[in-house]
N, C-alpha and C positions, 0 to 999 in steps of 0.2 A: 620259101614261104608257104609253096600249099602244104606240102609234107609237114610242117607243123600243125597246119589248118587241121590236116585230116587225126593227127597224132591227137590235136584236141578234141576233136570230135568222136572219136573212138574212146575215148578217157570217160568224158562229159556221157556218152551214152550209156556205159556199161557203169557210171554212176549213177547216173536216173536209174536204171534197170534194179538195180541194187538196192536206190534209196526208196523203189516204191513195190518191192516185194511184199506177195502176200504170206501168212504162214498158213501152209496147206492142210485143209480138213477132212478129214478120210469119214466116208460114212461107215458106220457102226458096223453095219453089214456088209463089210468088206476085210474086219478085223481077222477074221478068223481064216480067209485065203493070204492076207498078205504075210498075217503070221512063220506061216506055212511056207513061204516066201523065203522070208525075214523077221526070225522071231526079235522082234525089241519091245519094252515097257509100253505100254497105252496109256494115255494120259486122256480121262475123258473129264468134259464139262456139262452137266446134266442143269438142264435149263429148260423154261417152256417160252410161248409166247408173248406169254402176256406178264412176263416178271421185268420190270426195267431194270435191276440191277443186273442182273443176264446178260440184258442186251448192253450197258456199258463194260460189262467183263468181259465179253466177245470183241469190243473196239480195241479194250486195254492189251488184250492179246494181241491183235492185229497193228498195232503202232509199237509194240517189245519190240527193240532189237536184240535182247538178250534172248529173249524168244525163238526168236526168226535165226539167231547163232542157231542152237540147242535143238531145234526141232527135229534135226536130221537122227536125233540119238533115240525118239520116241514117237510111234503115231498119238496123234492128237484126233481129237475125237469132239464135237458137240452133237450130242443126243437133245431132242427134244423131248420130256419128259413124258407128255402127253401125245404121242406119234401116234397113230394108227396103223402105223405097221406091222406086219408082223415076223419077226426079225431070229436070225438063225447066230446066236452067238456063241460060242465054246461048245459047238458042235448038236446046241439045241436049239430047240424049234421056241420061241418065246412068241404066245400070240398076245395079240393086244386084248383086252376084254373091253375097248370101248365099243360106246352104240357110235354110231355114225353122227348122229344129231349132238352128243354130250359127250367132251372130252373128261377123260380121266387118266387118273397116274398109269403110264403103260408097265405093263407086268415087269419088262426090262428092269427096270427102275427099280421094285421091290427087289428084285435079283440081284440087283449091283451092292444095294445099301442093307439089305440082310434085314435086321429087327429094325434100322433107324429112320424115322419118320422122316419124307422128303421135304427137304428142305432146300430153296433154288437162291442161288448156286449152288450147285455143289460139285467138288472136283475129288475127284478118285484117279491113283495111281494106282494101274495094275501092271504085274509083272509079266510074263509072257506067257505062263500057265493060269493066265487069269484069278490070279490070286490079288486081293488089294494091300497096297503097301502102305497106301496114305489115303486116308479121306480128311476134307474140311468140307464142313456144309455154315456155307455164308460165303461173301464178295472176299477177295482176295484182293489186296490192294499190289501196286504193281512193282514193291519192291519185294513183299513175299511171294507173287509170283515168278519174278527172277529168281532167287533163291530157290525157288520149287525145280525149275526145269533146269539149274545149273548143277545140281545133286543127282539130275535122272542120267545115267550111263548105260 
């Protein structure tokens, strides 16, 4: 009788563990060491503070389990659009041009989306020479988001 106790217990835990995983989010400034690591696809979500659909496309991600499969095949990335950091990506120095007091679109962000006016969300697949493969700028609801990261290899 206990040996099954513990057989359930051991089952039941590494089910919790499972059913409450997070998917892991690499800061931006780290892309370019882990690369170097491990080159795989980056899958970023450029987002700011103060945009609510962001902050429900950051939940939607975090509750995917198609997600949470896939994730191992790509880093995943949320940029805050508006960051004041000043951030070293494909081997460059990107500084912020905000004042301290007034946030503005970080230079990052012109960099990512080239001519295209920033629009939040917005999600960019790039490939491991930081090339982008996909951009959509708007919410991404959560059955094209499966579809997104089940095509990323």
């Amino acid at each position: 009788m206990f040996l099954k106790q513990k057989i359930l217990l051991v089952i039941f835990s590494f089910w919790m563990s499972f059913g409450f995983s997070q998917v892991k989010v690499n800061a931006i400034s780290e892309i370019d060491s882990l690369l170097r690591i491990q080159p795989k696809p980056i899958l970023i979500l450029l987002s700011t503070d103060w945009c609510s659909y962001c902050k429900v496309q950051k939940k939607l991600v975090q509750k995917s389990e198609g997600f949470k499969i896939k994730a191992s095949n790509f880093y995943y990335v949320e940029f805050d659009a508006e960051s004041t950091d000043d951030i070293i990506f494909n081997g460059k120095m990107i500084k912020t041009s905000s004042k301290k007091n007034r946030k503005q679109t970080h230079e990052l962000t012109f960099y990512l989306l080239g001519n295209s006016k920033p629009i939040y969300p917005t999600w960019l697949l790039l490939d491991s020479g930081y090339n982008v493969l996909f951009k959509h700028q708007g919410f991404l609801k959560p059955k094209f988001l499966d579809e997104l990261v089940e095509k990323i290899y």
